[in-house]
Structure formats: structure tokens, C-alpha cells
matplotlib code that plots the C-alpha trace (Angstrom):
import matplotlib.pyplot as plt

x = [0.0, 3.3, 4.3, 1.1, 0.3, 4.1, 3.1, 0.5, 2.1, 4.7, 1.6, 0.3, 3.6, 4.4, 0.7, 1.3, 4.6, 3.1, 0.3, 2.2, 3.5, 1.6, 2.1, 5.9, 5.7, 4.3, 6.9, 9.5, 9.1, 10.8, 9.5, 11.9, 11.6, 13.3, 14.0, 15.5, 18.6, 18.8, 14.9, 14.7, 12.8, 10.2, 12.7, 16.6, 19.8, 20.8, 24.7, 25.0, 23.3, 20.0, 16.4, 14.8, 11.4, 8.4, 7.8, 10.1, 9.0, 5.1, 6.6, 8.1, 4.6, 3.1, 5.8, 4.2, 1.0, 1.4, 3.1, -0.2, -2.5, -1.0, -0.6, 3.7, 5.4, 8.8, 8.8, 12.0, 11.4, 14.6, 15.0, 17.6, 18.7, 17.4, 18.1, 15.8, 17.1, 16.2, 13.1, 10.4, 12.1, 13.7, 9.8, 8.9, 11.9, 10.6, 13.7, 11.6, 8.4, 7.2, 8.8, 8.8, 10.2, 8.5, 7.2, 4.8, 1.8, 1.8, 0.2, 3.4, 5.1, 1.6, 2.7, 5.5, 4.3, 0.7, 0.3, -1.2, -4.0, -1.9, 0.5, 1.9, 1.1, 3.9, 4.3, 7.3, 8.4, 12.2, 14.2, 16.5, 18.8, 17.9, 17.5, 16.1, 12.7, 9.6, 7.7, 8.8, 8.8, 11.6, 13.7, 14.1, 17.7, 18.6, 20.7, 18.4, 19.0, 17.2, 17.5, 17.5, 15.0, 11.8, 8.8, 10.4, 12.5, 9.1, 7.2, 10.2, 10.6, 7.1, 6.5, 9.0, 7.9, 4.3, 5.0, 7.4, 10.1, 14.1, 16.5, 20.0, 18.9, 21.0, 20.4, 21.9, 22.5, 21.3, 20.1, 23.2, 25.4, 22.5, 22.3, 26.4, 26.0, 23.2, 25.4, 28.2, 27.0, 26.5, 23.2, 20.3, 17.7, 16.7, 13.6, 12.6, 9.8, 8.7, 9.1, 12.5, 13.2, 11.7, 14.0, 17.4, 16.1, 16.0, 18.7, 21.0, 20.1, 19.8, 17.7, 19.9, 21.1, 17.9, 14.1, 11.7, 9.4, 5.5, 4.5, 4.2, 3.8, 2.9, 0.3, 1.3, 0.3, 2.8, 2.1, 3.9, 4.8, 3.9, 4.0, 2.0, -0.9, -1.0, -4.4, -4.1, -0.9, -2.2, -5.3, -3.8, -1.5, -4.5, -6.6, -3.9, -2.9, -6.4, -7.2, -3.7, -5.3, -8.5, -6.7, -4.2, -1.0, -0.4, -0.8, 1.6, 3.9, 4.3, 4.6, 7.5, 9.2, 8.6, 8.8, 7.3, 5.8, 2.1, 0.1, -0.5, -4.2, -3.6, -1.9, -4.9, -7.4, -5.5, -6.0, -9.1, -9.6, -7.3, -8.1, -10.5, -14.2, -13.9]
y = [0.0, 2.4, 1.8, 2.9, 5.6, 6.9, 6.1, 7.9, 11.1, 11.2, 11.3, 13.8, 15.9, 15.0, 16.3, 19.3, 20.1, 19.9, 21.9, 25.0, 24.8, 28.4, 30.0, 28.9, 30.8, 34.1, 34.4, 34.1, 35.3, 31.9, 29.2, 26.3, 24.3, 21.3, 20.2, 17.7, 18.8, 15.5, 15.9, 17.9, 19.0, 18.8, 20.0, 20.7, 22.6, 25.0, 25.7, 27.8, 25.5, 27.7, 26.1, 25.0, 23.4, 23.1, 22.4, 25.0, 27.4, 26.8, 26.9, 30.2, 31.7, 29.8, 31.3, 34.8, 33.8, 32.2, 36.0, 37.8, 35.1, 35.7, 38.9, 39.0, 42.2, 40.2, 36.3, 35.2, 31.7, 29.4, 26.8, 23.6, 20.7, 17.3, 13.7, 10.8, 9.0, 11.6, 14.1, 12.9, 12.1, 16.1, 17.0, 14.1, 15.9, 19.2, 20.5, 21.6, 23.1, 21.7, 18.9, 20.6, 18.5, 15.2, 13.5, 10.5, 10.4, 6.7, 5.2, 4.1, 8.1, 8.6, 7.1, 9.9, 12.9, 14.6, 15.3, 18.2, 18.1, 17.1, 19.3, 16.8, 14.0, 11.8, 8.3, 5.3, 4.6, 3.4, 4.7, 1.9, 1.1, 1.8, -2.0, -3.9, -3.5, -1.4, -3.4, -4.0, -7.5, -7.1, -5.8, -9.8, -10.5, -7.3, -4.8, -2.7, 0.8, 2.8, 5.1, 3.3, 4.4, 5.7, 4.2, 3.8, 1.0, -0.3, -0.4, -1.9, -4.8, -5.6, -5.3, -7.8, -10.6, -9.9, -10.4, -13.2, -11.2, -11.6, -9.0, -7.6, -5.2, -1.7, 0.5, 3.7, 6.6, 9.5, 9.8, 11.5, 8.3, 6.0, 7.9, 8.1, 4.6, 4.1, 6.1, 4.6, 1.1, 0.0, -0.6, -1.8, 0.8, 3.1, 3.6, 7.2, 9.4, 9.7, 13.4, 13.1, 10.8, 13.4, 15.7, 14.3, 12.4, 15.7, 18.3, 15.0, 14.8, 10.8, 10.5, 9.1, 5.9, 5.6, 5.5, 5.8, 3.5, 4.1, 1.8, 3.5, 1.3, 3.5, 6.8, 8.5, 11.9, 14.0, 16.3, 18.9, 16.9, 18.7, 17.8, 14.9, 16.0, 19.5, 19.9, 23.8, 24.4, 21.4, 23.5, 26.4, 25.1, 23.3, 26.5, 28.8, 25.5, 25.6, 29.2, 29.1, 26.7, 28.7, 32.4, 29.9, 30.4, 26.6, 26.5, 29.7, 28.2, 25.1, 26.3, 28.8, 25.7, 23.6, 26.3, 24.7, 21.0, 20.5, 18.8, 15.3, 14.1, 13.0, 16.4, 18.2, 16.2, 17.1, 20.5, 20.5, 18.1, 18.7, 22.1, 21.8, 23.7, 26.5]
z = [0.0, 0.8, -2.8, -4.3, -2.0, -3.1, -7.1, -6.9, -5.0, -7.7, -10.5, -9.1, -8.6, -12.1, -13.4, -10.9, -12.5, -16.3, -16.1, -15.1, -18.8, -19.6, -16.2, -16.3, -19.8, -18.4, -15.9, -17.6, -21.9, -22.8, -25.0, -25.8, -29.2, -30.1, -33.5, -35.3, -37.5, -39.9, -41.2, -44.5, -45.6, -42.6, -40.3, -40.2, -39.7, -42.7, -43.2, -40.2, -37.8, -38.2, -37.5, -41.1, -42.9, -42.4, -38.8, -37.6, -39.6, -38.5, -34.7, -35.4, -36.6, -33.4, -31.0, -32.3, -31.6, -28.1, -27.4, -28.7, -26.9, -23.9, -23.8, -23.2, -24.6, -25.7, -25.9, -26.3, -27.9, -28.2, -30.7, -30.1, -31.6, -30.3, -31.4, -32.4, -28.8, -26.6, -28.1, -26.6, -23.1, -23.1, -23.4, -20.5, -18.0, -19.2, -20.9, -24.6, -24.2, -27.4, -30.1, -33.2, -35.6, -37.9, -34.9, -36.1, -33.8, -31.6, -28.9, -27.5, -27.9, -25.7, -23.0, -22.5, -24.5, -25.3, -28.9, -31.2, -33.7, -37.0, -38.6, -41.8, -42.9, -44.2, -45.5, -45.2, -48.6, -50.6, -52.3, -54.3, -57.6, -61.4, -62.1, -58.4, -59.4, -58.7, -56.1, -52.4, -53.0, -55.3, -52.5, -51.2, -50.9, -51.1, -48.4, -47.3, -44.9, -42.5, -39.4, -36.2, -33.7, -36.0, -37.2, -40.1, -38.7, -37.4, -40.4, -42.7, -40.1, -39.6, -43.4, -44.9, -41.5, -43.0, -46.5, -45.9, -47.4, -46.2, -46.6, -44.7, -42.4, -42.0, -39.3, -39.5, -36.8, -39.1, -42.7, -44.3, -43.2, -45.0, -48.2, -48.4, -48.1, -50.4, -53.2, -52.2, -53.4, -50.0, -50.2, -52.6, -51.2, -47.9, -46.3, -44.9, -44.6, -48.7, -47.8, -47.1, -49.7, -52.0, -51.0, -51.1, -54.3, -55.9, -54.1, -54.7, -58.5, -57.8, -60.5, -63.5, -60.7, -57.9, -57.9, -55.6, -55.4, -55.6, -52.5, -49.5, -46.0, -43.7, -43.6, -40.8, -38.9, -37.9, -35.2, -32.2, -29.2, -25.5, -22.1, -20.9, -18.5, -19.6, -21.3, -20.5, -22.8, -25.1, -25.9, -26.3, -28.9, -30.7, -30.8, -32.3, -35.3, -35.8, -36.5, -38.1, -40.8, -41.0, -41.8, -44.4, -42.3, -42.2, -46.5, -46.7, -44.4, -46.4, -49.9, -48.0, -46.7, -49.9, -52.7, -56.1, -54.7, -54.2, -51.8, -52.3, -51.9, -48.2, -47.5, -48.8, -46.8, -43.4, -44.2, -43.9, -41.6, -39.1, -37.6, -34.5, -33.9, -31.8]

ax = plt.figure().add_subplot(projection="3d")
ax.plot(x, y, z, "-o")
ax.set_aspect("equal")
plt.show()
């Protein structure tokens, strides 16, 4: 009984601790922001180690608006790096006010972090050699690479045990060691977000050696991770992304971060799906 009477002390402490996420805010006129640096083009560090994409660039806009919602004359709202290993846990020890950075929304992430309404919607999908084929079942046999420690590890796995598919398995730390390797020779194909993919497929000029393959095995919503417990700061956040969709900051954002590309269908549908009722 001493155990759960203590269990339950430290949930409330913990729940205590979270929801002073706004009030924390106030008092001081800082808002931290993580974000990942190895993401493009959803979210990265340019040449001079400056926060860039899409997501930071739509946490930027929402930095303003918690400033105006809350009334602070000067928010000073810091951005900083953050790896796959430790984002959601520098949330959970309340380090990063808010995860900005192609976080895939999952029921196993909820059982450190809260989540926003969606943001992006995103996709696993390959990119391989002019030559293995077009179909992921051509990828048996083959060396295949990923980044450790996503869904995108996850999905890859769980798709080749389900299609009775084997293959050499390649984890890598980040995605600029798994493409070097993919143009290397090293490997038959990587797996990635398809919007990162799409990104290094064309900035790389890949196209006359690689495609990218039109499965995708996953369709997955991306979102802004936030404290856990904190329905206060959570609904704040969700009411300035939604009236952030409905006055098109989100769609202005995203054509800024991704000059020239179009929403896909799926993309398109979050739009307009995603925002919240007031």
C-alpha cells in the first residue's frame, strides 16, 4: 500500500509540475523548441546550424501567436537541436516546451508525450537502384537501410515478416550516413519518410542511378509533441494550429518551406480536416 500511496504522490507531482507549462511561460518570456537537425525538408539545420522546414518554420509563426495570446510584450522563444534517442524524453523531463520536428503520432510516444492536432502527414516509402525492381517484393535479398529508432525502422521490419520477405537489415545513426552509403554502393535501397526521400532524391540529383518506389507502407500523422498531462498548454497550442489553418498560415507556411511542390491528396485532406471547432 506504501508503494502505491508513493506512485500515486509522484503522479500527481508530475501532473502538478506539467500543467504549469503556460504560467511557467508568463513568468519568464521563454518558449523552448526542439527540432530535429537530420529531417529535410520537414525540419533541419541550414549551413549555419540555423532552424529550417516546415515544422520550424510553423513553430516560429506559433511562437508569435502564443506571445499575442498571452498577452507578453517580448517572448524570447529558443529553438535547439534534439536527437531521435532523446526528443520525446527532453519533453517528459521538461527541458523543450514543445517537439517541433516530424514527430509521427503513436500510442506508445503517448505514454511519454501529449500530442497536437496534426501538422503533416507523411508516409514510409524506398528509395532503391535503377535496375532492383519497382515493387517492395523485389527488395528480397537485397541490403536494405534505414534510421534506427523511428517508425520507419518499425514499419520496414514488420512489413517484410508480413509479407514473408528476407532481406540484410541496416540500421543507421542518421540519414546522411544511410544515403552516403546508399550512393556509395553499400546498399540496394533506404527507407525514410517519402518526404525526405523526395528531398534528397532531388537536391542529390539521384535521378539518372535511384528511384523511388511508388509503395508507401505506412500513412502516418505527424504532429507537435507537448508535455504529458497538460491539457491547459495542449489546448492552447490546438486553438492557435487551428485558427492558423483557417486564416491559411499553415498553407503559406508550407509552400515557403517547400517552394514549387504541391500537396498530395492526403496532404490536402489534413488541411481540412485537421483544424479543431472553436
Amino acid at each position: 500500500m506504501r508503494l502505491l500511496a508513493l506512485t500515486f504522490a509522484a503522479m500527481l507531482a508530475a501532473s502538478a509540475s506539467a500543467a504549469q507549462t503556460i504560467e511557467r511561460i508568463r513568468d519568464s518570456g521563454q518558449l523552448t523548441i526542439g527540432f530535429r537537425t537530420d529531417a529535410p525538408p520537414l525540419s533541419f539545420a541550414d549551413a549555419e546550424g540555423r532552424p529550417s522546414g516546415y515544422t520550424p518554420m510553423l513553430c516560429d509563426r506559433l511562437a508569435q501567436a502564443i506571445a499575442d495570446r498571452l498577452d507578453l510584450p517580448e517572448l524570447n522563444a529558443s529553438f535547439v537541436p534534439v536527437s531521435t534517442t532523446d526528443r520525446f524524453e527532453r519533453i517528459a523531463r521538461g527541458e523543450i516546451d514543445i517537439l517541433c520536428g516530424a514527430a509521427t503520432v503513436t500510442l506508445e510516444r503517448q505514454k511519454i508525450v501529449d500530442f497536437s492536432i496534426p501538422v503533416y502527414v507523411d508516409g514510409t516509402s524506398v528509395i532503391s537502384r535503377r535496375g532492383v525492381g519497382a515493387r517492395l517484393s523485389d527488395l528480397a535479398g537485397q541490403t536494405i537501410g534505414f534510421r534506427t529508432d523511428t517508425t520507419t525502422e518499425q514499419a520496414v521490419r514488420n512489413s517484410f515478416q508480413a509479407a514473408g520477405l528476407e532481406a540484410r537489415f541496416e540500421p543507421f545513426a542518421d540519414h546522411k550516413a544511410g544515403f552516403k552509403a546508399l550512393n556509395d554502393g553499400a546498399l540496394d535501397a533506404y527507407f525514410a519518410d517519402q518526404s525526405i526521400l523526395i528531398f534528397n532524391y532531388v537536391s542529390g540529383r539521384m535521378a539518372e542511378r535511384f528511384q523511388i518506389l511508388d509503395e508507401i507502407l505506412t500513412l502516418e500523422k505527424q504532429a507537435l509533441a507537448l508535455p504529458r498531462g497538460d491539457s491547459d498548454f495542449r489546448l492552447l497550442i490546438d486553438t492557435l494550429l487551428s485558427e492558423m489553418y483557417a486564416d491559411g498560415t499553415v498553407g503559406r507556411v508550407f509552400h515557403e518551406a517547400l517552394p514549387g511542390v504541391e500537396p498530395g491528396a492526403a496532404l490536402k485532406a489534413m488541411f481540412l480536416i485537421a483544424p479543431t471547432l472553436p
